[in-house]
Each structure stands twice: as C-alpha cells, then as structure tokens.
C-alpha positions in Angstrom: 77.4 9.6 -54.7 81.1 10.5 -53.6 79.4 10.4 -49.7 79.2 6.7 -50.5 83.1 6.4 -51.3 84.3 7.8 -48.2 82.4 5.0 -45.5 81.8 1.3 -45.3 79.1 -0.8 -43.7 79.9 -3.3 -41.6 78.7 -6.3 -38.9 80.6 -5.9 -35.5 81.5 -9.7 -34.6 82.5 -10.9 -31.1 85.3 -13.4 -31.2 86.1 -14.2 -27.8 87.9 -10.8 -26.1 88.5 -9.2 -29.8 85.8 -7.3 -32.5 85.9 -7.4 -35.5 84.4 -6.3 -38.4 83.1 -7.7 -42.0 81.8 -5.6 -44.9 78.1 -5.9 -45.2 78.3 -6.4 -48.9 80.0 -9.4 -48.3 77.5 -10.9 -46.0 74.7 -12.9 -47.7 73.1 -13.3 -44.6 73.7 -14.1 -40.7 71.7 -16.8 -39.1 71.6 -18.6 -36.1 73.8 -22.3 -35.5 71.6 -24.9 -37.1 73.2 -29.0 -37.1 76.1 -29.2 -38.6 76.9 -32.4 -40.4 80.2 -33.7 -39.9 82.9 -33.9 -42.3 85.5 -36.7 -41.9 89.1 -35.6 -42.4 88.3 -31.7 -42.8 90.5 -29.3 -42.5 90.9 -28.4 -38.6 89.0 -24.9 -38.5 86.2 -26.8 -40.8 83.3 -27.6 -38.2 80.9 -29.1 -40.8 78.2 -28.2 -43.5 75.4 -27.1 -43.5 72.2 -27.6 -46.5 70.7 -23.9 -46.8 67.7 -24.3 -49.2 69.3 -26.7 -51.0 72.8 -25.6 -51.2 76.1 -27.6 -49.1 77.9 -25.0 -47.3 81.2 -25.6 -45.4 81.0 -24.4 -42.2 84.1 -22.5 -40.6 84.9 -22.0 -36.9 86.5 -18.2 -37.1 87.8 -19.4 -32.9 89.3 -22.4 -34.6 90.5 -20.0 -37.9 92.3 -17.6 -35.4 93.8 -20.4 -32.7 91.2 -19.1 -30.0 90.1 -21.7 -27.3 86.5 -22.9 -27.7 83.6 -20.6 -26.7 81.8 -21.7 -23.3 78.7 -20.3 -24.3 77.5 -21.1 -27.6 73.3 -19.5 -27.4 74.8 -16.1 -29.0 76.6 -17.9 -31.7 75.4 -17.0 -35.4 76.3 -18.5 -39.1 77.4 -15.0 -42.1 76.7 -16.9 -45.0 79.3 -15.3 -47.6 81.0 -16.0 -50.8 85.0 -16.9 -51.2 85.6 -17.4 -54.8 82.7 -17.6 -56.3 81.6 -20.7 -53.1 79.3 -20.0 -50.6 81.0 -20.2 -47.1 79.4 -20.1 -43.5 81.8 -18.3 -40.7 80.9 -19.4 -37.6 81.5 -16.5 -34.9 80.6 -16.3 -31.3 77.8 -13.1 -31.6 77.0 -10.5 -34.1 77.0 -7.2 -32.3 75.7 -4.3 -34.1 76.3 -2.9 -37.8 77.8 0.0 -38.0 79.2 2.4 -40.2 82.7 3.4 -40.5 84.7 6.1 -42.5 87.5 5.2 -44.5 89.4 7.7 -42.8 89.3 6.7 -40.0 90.2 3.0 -40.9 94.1 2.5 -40.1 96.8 -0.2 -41.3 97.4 -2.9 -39.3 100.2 -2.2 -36.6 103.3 -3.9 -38.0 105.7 -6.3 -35.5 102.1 -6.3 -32.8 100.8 -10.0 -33.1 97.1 -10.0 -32.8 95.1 -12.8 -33.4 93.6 -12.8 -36.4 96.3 -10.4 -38.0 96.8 -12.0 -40.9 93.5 -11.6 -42.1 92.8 -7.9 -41.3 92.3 -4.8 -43.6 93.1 -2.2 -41.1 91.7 -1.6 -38.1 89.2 1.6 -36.7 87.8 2.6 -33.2 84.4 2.3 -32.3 83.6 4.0 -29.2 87.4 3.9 -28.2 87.2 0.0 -28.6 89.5 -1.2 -31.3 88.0 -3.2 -34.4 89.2 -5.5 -36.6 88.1 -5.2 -40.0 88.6 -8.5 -41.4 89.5 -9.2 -44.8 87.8 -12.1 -46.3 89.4 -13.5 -49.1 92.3 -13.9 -47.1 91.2 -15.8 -44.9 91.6 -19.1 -46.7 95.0 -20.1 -48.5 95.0 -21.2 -52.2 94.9 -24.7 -51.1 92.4 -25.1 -48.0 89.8 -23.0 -51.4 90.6 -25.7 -53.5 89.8 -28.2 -50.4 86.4 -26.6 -49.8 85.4 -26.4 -53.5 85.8 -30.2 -53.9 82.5 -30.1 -51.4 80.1 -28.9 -54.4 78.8 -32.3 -56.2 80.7 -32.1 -59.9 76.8 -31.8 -61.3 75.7 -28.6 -59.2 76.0 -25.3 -60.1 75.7 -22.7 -57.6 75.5 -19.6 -59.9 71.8 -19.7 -59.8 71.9 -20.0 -55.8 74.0 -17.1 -55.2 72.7 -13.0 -54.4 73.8 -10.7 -57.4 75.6 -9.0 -54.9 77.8 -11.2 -53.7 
C-alpha cells in the first residue's frame, strides 16, 4: 500500500516544444477534437464547447492558456475531459504522448526566477529520459473569476453530479 504513496501516474502532453504532465486521476478521459461550437464573448483561451453524451463542456486551448502560437498541425490534437471544481472541463493539447509513471522523489519544485511557459501552473517538474516534464497542476490553472465564467455555462436546471466519474 505505502508503494502506492511514493509514485504518480500521469499522461505526457506535447504542447508545442514543452511536455508536460497531468495526473491520471484527474483525467476523465482523452479523446480526439470533435466540432466545437463557438462561444461569443468567451474568455480568450476558451475555444468552444463541446456536448459529450449530453453534457456542455467548455473547451480550453492549453497553447492559448500558456501564450504559445497556434499549432500548424492539428491531426494529433486530443480533448482530457477533467473536472475543475466540481465542472467538467475539456483541455485542448496538441498530442498525448505516453503515460507514465513517476516517483515522487524524483519530482522537483519549480526553478524560481526561470520563466517557463506554463510556470504558473506547474507542481514541480521530473526527467523522463533526460527530457524535462512539466507536471501541471490543474486547479490552478483557472483564476477564481475565469471558474465562476465557465460555471455560468451549465443551464441553472442541470445537474452534473449524476454525469461525473466517482473518481473525479
């Protein structure tokens, strides 16, 4: 049982140059770019929603998130459906690499005065096959304000409780 305290799983996402990484048990699932419907006035990073089996789910662009320039090639380009309080949530990122998984130990703090993009929203960072890894820290990566945005795009009558994974 203790084995399981000392490693994380996680999804290895391109983002243009960068990885980075996201905690399995955050992920409900990952599936491919289906057609977005618009949103007028959005927030910038806010490509759209999506309706997944009957659920609206805001769509965010993780390039747009982290001030990256658009992708060129969007075939590789996949949808982690995830939870941000309580809401379901689509991050769009450019390709989902491998999972892997990663001891604790060997996950480090985030370097301090080094911009990196994206730095605000990391846990620490790890190497995977000397290639550095973000490991991204979800719940950060919306302020109090841009949640209370996205939760206004639930209708008042619909519950989502009943829609969502017990372990999200």
């Amino acid at each position: 049982m203790t084995e399981e305290l000392q490693e994380i799983q996680v999804a290895c996402l391109r983002m243009d140059e960068g990885l980075y990484a996201v905690d399995i048990m955050r992920i409900r699932e990952i599936i491919r770019v289906p057609k977005l419907a618009p949103l007028p006035r959005a927030l910038p990073f806010v490509e759209g929603v999506i309706n997944l089996r009957g659920s609206v789910i805001p769509v965010v662009d993780l390039r747009k998130r982290f001030g990256l320039p658009a992708a060129e090639n969007k075939e590789s380009a996949r949808l982690l459906i995830l939870s941000i309080s309580g809401q379901p949530l689509a991050l769009m990122v450019d390709e989902v690499t491998e999972m892997i998984t990663i001891p604790l130990r060997e996950l480090k703090a985030p370097p301090r005065g080094v911009r990196i993009v994206g730095g605000e929203y990391m846990v620490g960072l790890c190497l995977v096959r000397d290639v550095p890894v973000m490991l991204l820290n979800i719940d950060a990566l919306l302020t109090f304000q841009e949640k209370a945005q996205l939760g206004y795009l639930t209708p008042q009558g619909e519950t989502t409780s009943t829609k969502k994974s017990p372990a999200c």
